[in-house]
C-alpha positions as a Markdown table, in Angstrom:
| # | Residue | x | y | z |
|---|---|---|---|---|
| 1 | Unk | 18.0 | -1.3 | 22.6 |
| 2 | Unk | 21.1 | -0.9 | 20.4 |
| 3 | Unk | 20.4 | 0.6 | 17.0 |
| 4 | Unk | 20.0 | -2.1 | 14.5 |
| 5 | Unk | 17.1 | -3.3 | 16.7 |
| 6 | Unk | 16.2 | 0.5 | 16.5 |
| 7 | Unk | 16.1 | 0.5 | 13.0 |
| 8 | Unk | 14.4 | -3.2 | 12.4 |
| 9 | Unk | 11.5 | -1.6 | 14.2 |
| 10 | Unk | 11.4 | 1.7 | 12.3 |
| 11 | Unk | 11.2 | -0.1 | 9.0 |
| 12 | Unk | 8.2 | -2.0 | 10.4 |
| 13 | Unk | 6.0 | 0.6 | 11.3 |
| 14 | Unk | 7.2 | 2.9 | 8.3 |
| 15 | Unk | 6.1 | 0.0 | 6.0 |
| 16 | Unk | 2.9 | -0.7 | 8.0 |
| 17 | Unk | 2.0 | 3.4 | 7.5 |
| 18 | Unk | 2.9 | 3.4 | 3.7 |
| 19 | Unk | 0.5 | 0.0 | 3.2 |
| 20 | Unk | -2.4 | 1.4 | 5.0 |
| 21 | Unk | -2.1 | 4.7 | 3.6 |
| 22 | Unk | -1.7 | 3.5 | -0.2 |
| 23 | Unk | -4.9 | 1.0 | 1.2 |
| 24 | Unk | -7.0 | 4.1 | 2.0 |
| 25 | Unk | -6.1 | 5.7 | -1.1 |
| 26 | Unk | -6.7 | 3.2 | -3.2 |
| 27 | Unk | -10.2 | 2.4 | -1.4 |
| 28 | Unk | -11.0 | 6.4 | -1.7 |
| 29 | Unk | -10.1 | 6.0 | -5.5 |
| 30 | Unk | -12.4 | 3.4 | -6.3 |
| 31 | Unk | -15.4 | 4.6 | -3.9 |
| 32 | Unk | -18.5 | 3.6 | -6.1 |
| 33 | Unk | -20.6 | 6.7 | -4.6 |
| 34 | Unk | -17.3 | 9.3 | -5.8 |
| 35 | Unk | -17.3 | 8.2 | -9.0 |
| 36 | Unk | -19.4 | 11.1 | -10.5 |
| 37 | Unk | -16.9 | 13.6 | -8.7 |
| 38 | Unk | -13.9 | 11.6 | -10.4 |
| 39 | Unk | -15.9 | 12.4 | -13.6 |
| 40 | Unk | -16.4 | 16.0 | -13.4 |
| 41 | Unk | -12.9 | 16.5 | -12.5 |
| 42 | Unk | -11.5 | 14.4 | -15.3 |
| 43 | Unk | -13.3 | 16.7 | -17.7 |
| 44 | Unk | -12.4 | 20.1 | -16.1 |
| 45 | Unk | -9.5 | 21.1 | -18.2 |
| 46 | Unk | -11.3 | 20.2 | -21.3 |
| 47 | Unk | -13.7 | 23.0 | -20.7 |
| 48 | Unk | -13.9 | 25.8 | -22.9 |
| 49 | Unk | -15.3 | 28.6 | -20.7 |
């Protein structure tokens, strides 16, 4: 395996781990059941304790 062939294959995987991480993110984000929690900490800093 010479190193362009090295490096073809390293950009595959690299973009297959940065699609189905931004995926899993994504799908965490919009998670109908975490919504609430996505609410509460949107209005943290506007607290006035």
């Amino acid at each position: 395996m010479d190193i362009d062939a090295f490096l073809k294959e390293a950009h595959l995987w690299s973009l297959l781990v940065v699609g189905i991480t931004f995926i899993l993110i994504l799908t965490y984000a919009l998670w109908p059941s975490l919504q609430s929690r996505f609410d509460e900490a949107a209005k943290f800093p506007l607290r006035e304790d």
